[in-house]
GUNU-765906 format. One record per residue: residue in one letter; y, z, x of N, C-alpha, C in turn. Coordinates in nm, 4 decimals. Example, Ala and Ser with C-alpha at 12.3 -4.5 7.8 and 13.67 -1.06 7.14 Angstrom:
BEGIN
A | -0.5690 | 0.7800 | 1.3190 | -0.4500 | 0.7800 | 1.2300 | -0.3300 | 0.7800 | 1.3200 .
S | -0.2250 | 0.7080 | 1.2850 | -0.1060 | 0.7140 | 1.3670 | 0.0030 | 0.7870 | 1.2900 .
***
This chain:
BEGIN
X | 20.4689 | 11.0866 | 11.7015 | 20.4190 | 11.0123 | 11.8159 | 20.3334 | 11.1010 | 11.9052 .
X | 20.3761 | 11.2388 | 11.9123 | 20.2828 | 11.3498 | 12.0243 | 20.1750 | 11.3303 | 11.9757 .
X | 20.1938 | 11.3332 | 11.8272 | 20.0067 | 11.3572 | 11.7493 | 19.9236 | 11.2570 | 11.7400 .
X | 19.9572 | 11.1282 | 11.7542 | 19.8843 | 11.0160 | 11.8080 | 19.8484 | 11.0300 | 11.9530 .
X | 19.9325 | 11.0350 | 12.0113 | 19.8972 | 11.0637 | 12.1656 | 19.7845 | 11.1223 | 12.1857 .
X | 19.8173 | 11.2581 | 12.1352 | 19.7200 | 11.3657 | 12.1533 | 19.5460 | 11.3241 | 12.1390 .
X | 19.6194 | 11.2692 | 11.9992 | 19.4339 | 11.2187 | 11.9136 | 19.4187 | 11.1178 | 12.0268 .
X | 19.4395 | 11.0343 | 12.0412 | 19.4269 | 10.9150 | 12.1314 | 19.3378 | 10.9866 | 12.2793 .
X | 19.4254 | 11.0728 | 12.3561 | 19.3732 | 11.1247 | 12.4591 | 19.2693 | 11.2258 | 12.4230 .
X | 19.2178 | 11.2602 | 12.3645 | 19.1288 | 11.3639 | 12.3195 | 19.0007 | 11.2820 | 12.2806 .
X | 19.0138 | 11.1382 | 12.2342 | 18.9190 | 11.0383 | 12.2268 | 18.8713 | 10.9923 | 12.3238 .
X | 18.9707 | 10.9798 | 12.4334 | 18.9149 | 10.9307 | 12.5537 | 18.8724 | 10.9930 | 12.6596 .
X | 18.8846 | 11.1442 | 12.6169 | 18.8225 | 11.2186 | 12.7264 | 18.7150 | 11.2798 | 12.6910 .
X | 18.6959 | 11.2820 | 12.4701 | 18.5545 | 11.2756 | 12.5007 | 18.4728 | 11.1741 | 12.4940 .
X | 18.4803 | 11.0764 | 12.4923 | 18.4311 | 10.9645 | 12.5270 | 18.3638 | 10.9833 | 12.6480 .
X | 18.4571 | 10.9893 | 12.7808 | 18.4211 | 10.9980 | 12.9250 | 18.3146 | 11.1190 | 12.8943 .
X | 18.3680 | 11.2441 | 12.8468 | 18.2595 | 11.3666 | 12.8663 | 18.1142 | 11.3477 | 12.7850 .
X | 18.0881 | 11.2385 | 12.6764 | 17.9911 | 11.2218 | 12.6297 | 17.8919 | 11.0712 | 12.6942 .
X | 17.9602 | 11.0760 | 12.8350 | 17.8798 | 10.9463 | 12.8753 | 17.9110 | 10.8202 | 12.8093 .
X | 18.0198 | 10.8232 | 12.7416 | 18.0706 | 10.7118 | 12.6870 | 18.0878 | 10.5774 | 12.7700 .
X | 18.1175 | 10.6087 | 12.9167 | 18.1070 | 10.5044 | 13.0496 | 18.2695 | 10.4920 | 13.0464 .
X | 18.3658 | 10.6023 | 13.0352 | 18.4669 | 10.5164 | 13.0871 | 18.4893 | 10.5449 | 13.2395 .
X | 18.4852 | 10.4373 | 13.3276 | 18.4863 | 10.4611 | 13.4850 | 18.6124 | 10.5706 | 13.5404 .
X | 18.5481 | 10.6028 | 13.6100 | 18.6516 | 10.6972 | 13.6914 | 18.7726 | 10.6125 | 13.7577 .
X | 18.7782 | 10.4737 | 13.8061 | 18.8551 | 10.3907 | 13.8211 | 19.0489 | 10.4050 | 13.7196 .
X | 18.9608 | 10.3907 | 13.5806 | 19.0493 | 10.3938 | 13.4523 | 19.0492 | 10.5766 | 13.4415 .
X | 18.9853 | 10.6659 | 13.4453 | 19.0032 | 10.7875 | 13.3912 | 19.1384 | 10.8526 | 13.4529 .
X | 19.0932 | 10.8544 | 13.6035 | 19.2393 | 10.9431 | 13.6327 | 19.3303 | 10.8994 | 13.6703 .
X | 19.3885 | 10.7582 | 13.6463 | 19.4939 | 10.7511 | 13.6193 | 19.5410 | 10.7520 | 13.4886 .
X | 19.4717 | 10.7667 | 13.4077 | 19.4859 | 10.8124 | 13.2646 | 19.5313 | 10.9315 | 13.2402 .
X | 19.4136 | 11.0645 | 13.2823 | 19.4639 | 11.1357 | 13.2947 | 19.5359 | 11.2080 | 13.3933 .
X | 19.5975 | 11.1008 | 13.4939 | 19.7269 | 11.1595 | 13.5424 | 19.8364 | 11.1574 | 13.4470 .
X | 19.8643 | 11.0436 | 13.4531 | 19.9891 | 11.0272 | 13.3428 | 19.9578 | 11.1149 | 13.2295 .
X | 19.8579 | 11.1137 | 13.1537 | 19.8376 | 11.1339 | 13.0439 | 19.8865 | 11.3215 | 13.0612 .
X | 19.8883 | 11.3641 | 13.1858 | 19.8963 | 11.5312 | 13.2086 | 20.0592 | 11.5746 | 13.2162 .
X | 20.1067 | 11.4404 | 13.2628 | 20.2598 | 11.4244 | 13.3462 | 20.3037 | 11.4096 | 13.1783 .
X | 20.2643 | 11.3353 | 13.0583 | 20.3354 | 11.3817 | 12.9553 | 20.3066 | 11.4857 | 12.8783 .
X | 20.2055 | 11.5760 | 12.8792 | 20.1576 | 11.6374 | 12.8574 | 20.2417 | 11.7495 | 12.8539 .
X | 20.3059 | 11.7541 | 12.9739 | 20.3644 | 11.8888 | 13.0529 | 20.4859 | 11.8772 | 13.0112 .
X | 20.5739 | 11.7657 | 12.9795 | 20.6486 | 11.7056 | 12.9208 | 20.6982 | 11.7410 | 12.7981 .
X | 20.5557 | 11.7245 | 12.7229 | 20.5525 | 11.7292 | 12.5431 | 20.5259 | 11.9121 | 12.5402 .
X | 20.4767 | 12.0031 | 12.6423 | 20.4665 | 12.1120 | 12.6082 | 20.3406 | 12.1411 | 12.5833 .
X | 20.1982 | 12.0581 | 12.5916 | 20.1145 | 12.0422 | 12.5157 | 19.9463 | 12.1184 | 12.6136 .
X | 20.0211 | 12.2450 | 12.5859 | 19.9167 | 12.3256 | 12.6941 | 19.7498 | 12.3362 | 12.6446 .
X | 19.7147 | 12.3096 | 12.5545 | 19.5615 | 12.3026 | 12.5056 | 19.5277 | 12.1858 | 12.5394 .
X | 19.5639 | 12.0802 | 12.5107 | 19.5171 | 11.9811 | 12.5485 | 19.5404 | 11.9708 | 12.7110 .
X | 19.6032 | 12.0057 | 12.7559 | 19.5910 | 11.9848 | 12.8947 | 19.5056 | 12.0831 | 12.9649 .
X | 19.4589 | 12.2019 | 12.9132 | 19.3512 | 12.2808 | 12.9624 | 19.2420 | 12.2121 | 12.9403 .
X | 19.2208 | 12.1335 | 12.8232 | 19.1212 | 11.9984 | 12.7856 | 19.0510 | 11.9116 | 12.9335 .
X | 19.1745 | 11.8710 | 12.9110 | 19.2242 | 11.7336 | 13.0780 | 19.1577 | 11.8252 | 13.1852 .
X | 19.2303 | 11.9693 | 13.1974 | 19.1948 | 11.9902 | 13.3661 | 19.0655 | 12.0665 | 13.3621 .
X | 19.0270 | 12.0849 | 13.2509 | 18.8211 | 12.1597 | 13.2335 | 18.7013 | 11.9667 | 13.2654 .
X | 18.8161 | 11.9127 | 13.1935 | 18.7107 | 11.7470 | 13.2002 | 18.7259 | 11.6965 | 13.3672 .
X | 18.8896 | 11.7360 | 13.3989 | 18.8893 | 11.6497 | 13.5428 | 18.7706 | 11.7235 | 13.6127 .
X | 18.8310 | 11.8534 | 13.5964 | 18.7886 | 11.9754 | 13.7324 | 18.6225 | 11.8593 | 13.8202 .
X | 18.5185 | 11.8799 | 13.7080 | 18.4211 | 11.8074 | 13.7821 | 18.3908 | 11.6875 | 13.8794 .
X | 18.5327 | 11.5904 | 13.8138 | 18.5415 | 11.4642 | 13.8918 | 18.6635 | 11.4282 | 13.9610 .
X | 18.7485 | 11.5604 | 14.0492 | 18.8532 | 11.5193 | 14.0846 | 18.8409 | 11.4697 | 14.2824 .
X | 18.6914 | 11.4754 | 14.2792 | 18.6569 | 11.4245 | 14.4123 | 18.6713 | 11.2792 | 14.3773 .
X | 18.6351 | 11.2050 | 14.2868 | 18.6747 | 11.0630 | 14.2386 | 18.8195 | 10.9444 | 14.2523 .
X | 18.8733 | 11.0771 | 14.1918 | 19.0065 | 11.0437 | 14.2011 | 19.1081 | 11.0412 | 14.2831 .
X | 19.2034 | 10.9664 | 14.2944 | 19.2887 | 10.9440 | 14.4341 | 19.4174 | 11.0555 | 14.4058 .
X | 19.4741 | 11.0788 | 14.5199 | 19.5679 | 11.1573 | 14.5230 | 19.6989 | 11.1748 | 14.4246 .
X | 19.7397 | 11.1343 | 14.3754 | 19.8262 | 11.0869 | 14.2940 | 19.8206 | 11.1459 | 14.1380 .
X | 19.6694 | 11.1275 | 14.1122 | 19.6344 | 11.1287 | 14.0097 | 19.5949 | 11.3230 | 13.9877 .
X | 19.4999 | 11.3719 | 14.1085 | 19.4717 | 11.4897 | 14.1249 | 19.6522 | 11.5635 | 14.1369 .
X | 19.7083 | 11.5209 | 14.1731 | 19.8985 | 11.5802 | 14.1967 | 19.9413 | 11.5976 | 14.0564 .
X | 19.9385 | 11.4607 | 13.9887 | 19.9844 | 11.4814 | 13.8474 | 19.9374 | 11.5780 | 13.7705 .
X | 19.7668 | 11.6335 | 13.7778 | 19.7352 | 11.7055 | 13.6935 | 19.7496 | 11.8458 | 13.7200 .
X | 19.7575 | 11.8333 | 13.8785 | 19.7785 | 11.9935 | 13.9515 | 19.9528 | 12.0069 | 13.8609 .
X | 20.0202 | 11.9440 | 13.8868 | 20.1978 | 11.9446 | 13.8738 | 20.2181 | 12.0096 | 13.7270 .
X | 20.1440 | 11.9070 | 13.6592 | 20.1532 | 11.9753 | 13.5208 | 20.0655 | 12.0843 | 13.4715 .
X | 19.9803 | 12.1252 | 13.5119 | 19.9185 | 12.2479 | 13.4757 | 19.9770 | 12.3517 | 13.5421 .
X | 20.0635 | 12.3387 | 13.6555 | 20.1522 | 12.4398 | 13.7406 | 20.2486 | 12.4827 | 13.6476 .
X | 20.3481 | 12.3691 | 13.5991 | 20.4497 | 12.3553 | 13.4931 | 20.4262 | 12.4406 | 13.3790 .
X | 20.3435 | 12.4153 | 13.3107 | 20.3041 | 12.4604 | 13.1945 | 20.2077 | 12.6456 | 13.2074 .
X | 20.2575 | 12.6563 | 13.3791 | 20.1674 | 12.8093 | 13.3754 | 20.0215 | 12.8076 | 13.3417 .
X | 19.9736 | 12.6727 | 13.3549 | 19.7783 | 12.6746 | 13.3031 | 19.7246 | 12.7020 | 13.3750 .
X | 19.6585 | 12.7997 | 13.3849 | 19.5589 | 12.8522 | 13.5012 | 19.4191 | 12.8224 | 13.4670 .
X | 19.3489 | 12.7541 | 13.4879 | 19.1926 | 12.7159 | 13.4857 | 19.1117 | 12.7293 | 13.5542 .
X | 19.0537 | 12.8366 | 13.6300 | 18.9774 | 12.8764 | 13.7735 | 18.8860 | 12.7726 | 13.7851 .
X | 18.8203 | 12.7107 | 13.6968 | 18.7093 | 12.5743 | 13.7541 | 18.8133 | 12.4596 | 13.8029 .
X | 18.9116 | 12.4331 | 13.7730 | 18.9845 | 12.3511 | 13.8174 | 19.0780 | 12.3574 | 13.9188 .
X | 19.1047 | 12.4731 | 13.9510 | 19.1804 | 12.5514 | 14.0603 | 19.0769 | 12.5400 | 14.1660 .
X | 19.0140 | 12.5752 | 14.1702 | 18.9160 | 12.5856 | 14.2430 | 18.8747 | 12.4337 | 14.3265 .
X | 18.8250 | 12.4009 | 14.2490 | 18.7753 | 12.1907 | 14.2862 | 18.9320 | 12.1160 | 14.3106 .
X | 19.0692 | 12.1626 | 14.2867 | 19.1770 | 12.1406 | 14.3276 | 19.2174 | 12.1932 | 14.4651 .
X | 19.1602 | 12.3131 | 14.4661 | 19.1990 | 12.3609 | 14.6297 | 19.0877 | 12.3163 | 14.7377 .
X | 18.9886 | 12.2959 | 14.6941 | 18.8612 | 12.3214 | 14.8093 | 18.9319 | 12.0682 | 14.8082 .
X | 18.9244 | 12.0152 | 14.7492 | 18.9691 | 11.8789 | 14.7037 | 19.0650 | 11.8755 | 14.8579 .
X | 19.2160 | 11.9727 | 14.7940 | 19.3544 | 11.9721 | 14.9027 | 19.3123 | 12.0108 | 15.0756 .
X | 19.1760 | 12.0801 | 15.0798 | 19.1492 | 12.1943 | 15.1942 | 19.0806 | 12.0629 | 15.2690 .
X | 18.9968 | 11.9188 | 15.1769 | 18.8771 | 11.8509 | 15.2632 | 18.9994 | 11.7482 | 15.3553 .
X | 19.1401 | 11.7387 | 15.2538 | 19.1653 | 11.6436 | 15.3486 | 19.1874 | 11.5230 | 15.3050 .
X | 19.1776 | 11.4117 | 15.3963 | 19.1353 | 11.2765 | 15.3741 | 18.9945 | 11.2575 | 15.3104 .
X | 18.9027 | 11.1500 | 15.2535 | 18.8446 | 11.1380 | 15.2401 | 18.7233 | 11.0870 | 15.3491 .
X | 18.5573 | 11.1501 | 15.3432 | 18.4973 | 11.1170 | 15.4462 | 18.4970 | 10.9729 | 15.5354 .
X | 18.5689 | 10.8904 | 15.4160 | 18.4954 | 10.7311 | 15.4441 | 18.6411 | 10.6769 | 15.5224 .
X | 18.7395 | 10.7744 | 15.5066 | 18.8543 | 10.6889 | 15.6028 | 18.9317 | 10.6668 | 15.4626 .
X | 18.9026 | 10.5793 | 15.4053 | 19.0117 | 10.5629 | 15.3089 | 19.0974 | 10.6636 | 15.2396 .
X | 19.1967 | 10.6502 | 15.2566 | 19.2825 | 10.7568 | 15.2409 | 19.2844 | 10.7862 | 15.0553 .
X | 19.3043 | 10.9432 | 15.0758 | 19.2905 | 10.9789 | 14.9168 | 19.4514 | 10.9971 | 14.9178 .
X | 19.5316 | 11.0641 | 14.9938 | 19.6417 | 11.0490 | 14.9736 | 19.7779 | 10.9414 | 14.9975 .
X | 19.7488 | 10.8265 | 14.9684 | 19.8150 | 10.7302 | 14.9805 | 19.9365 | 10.7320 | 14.9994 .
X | 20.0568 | 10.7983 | 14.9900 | 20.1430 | 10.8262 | 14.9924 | 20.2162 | 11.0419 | 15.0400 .
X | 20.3135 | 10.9678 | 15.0742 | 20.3910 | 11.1791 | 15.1195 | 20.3946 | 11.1924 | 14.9669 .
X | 20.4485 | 11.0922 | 14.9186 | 20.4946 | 11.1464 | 14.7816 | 20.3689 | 11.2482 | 14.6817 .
X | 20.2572 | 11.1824 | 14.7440 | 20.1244 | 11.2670 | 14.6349 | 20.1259 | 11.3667 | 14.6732 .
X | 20.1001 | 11.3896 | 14.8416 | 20.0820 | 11.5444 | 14.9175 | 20.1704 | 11.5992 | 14.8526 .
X | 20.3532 | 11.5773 | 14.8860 | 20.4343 | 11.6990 | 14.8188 | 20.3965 | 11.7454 | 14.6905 .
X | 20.3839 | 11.6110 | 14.6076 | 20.3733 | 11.6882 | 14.5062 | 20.2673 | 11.7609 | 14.4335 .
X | 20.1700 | 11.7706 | 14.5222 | 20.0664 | 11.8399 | 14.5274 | 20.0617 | 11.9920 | 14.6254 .
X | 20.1183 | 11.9456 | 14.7045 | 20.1819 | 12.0810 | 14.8099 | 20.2444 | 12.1826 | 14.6737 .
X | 20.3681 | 12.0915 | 14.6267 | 20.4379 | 12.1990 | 14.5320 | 20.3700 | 12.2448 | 14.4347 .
X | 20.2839 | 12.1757 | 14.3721 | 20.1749 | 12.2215 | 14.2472 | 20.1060 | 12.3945 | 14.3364 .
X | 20.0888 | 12.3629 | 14.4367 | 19.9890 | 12.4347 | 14.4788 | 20.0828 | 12.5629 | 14.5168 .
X | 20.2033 | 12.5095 | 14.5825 | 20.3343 | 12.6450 | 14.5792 | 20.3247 | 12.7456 | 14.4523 .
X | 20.3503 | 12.6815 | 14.3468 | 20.3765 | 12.7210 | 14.2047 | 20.3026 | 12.8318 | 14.1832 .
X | 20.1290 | 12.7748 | 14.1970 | 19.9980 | 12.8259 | 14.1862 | 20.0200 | 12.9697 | 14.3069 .
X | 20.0347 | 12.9388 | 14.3566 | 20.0395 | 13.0818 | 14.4690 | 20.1453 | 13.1668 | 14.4460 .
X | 20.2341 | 13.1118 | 14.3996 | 20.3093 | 13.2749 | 14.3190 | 20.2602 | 13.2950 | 14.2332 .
X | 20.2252 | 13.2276 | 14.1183 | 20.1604 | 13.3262 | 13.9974 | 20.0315 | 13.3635 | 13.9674 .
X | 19.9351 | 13.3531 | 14.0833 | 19.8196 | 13.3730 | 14.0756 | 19.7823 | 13.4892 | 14.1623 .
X | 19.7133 | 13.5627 | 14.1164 | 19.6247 | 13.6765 | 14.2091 | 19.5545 | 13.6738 | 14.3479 .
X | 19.5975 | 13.7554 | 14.4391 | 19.5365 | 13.6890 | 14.6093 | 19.4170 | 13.6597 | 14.5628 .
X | 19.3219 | 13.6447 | 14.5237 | 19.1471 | 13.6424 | 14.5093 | 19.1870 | 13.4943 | 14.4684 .
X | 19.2649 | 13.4600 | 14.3582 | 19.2799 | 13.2949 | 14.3242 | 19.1144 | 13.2857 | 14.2511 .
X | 19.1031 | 13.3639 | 14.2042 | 18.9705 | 13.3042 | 14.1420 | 18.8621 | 13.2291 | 14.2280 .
X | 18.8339 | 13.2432 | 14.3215 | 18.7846 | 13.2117 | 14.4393 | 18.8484 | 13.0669 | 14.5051 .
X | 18.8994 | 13.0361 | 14.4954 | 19.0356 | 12.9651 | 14.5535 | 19.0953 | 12.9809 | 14.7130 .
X | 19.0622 | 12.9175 | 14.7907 | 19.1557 | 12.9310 | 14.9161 | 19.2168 | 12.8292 | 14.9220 .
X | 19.3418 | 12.8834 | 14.9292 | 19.5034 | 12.7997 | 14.9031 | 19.5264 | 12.7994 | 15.0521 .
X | 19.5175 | 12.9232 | 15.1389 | 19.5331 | 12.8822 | 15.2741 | 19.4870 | 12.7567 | 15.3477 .
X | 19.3605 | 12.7620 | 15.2763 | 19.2841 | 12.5963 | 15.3263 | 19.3438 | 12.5303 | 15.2746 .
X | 19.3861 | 12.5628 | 15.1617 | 19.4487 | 12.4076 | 15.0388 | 19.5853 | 12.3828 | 15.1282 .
X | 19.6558 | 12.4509 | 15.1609 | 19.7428 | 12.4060 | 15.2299 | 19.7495 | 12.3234 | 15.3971 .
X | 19.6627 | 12.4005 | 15.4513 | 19.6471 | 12.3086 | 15.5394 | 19.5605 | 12.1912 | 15.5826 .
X | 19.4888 | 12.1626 | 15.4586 | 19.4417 | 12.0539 | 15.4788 | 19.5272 | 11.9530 | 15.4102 .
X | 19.6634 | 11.9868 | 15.3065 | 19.7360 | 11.8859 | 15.2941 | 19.8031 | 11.8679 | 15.3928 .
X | 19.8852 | 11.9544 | 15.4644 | 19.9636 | 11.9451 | 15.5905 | 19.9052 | 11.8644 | 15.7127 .
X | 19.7904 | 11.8610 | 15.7171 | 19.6841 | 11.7602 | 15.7665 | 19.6945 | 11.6381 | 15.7351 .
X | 19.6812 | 11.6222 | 15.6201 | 19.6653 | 11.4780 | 15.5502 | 19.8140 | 11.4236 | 15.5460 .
X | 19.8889 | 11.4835 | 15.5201 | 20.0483 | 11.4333 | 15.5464 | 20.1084 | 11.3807 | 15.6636 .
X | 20.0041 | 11.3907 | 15.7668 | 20.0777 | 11.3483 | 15.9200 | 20.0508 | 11.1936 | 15.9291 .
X | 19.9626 | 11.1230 | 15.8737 | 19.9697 | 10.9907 | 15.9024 | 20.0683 | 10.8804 | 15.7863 .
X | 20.0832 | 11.0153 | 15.7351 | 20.2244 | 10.9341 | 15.6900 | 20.3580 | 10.9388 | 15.7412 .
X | 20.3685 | 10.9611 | 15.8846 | 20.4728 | 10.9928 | 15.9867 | 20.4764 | 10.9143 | 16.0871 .
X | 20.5622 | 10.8416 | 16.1524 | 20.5228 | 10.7567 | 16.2438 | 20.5454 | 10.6168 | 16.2622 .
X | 20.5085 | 10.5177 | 16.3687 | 20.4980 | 10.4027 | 16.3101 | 20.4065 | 10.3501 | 16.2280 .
X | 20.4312 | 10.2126 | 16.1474 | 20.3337 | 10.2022 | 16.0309 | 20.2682 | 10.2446 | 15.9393 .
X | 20.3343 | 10.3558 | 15.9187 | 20.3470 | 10.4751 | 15.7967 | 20.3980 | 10.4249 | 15.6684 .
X | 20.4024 | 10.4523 | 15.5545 | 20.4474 | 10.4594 | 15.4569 | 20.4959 | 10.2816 | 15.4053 .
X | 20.4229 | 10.1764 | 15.4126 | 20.4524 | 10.0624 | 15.4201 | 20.5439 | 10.0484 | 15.2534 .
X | 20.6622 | 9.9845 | 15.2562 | 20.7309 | 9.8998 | 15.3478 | 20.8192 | 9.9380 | 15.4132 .
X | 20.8731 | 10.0601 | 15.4216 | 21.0164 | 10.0826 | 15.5060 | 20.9613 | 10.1083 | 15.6231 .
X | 20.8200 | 10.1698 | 15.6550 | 20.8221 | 10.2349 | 15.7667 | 20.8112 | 10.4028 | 15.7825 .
X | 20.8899 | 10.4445 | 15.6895 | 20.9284 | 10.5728 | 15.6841 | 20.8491 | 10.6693 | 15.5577 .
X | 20.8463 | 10.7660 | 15.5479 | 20.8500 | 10.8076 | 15.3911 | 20.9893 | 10.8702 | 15.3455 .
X | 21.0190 | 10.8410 | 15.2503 | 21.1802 | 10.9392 | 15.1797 | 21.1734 | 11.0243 | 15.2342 .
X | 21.3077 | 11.0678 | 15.2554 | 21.3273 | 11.2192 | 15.3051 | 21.3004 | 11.2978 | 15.1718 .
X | 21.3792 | 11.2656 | 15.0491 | 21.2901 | 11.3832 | 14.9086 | 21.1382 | 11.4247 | 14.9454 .
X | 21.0265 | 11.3278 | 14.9787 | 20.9106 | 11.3419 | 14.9798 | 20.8606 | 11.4484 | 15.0622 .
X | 20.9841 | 11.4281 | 15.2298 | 20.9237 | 11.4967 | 15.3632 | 20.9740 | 11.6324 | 15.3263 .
X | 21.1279 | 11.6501 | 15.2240 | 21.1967 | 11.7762 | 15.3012 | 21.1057 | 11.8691 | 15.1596 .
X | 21.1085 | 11.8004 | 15.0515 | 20.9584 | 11.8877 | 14.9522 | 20.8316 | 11.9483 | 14.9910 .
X | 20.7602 | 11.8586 | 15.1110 | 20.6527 | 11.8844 | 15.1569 | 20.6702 | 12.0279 | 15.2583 .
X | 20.7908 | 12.0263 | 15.3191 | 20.8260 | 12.0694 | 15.4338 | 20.8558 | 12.1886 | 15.3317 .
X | 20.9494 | 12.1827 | 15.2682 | 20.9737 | 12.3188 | 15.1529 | 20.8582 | 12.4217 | 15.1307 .
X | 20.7454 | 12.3329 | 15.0745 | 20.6037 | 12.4029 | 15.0296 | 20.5511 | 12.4317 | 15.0961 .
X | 20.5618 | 12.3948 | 15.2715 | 20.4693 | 12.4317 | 15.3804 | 20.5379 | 12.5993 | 15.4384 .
X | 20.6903 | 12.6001 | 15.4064 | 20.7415 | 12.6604 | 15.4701 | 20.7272 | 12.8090 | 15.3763 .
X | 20.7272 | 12.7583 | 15.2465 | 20.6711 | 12.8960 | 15.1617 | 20.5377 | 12.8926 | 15.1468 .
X | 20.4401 | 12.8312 | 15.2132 | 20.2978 | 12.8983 | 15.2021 | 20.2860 | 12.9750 | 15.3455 .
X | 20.3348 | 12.9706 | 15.4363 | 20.3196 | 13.0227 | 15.5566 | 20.2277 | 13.1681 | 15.5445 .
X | 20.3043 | 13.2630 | 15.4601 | 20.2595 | 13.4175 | 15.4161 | 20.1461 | 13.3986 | 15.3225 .
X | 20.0700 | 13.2621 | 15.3056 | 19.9738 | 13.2492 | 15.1982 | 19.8402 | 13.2929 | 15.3127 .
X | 19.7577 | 13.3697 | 15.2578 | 19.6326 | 13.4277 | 15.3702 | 19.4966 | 13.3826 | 15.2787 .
X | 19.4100 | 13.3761 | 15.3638 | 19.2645 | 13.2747 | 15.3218 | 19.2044 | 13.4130 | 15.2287 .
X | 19.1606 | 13.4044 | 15.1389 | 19.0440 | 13.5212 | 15.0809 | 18.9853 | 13.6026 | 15.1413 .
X | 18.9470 | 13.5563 | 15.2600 | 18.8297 | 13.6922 | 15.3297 | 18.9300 | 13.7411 | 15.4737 .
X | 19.0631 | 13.7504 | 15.4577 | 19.1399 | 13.8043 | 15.5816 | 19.2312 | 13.7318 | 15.6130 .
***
């Protein structure tokens, strides 16, 4: 079943990479999930695949989807500096310019916070030109309007798993310092 998978996703991402037209709409939630089993199945080439194809279009994609692929390439120890890179400078912008929120949920930030935890212990201060200091606080940014009233629709609230994770990853990037000082 992995080796169908595999072939399957390897069709559809070069498809997308050969202008094949599959919309960014359908791609990353494809390859979100498609990374979340990935990491799962153990299946570290192909997911260096996924995060060399996302890296270019993960301004496209909504939060959720950019988390899944950060989570599992964390998991699996994949380090990809083009994708690290368009993953941190992505976490550092924030919300998106137009208002609509890229992070729809606490649940994406944490688990994108923690992807990005992972990444900062096993990576070199330089990060391949990477600032995680930004990456972090522009999620810690983006996580506040999910606090509050009319937050997190329907309870109101977000889970405490979601807040005390986020809060975890904020509290071990603290000693994380920007590239140039």
């Amino acid at each position: 079943a992995a080796g169908r998978f595999e072939a399957a996703l390897g069709a559809a991402v070069s498809s997308s990479a050969g202008g094949g037209g599959m919309a960014h709409g359908v791609l990353g939630p494809l390859l979100g999930m498609a990374s979340a089993q990935l990491a799962r199945l153990g299946g570290s080439d192909l997911l260096a695949a996924v995060c060399d194809h996302a890296a270019e279009r993960l301004h496209c994609f909504g939060g959720r989807e950019v988390a899944e692929i950060a989570s599992a390439a964390a998991k699996l120890n994949l380090q990809r500096p083009g994708f690290l890179r368009a993953f941190t400078k992505l976490c550092a912008e924030g919300e998106r310019p137009s208002g609509q929120g890229r992070w729809r949920s606490l649940r994406d930030v944490s688990m994108a916070a923690l992807a990005l935890l992972q990444v900062s212990k096993r990576t070199a201060p330089s990060c391949e030109g990477a600032d995680l200091a930004a990456a972090f606080r522009g999620l810690a940014a983006s996580s506040l309007h999910h606090f509050g009233p009319g937050a997190e629709a329907p309870g109101g609230t977000p889970s405490a798993r979601d807040a005390v994770e986020l809060a975890h990853a904020l509290a071990h990037a603290l000693d994380v310092r920007p590239p140039h000082g």
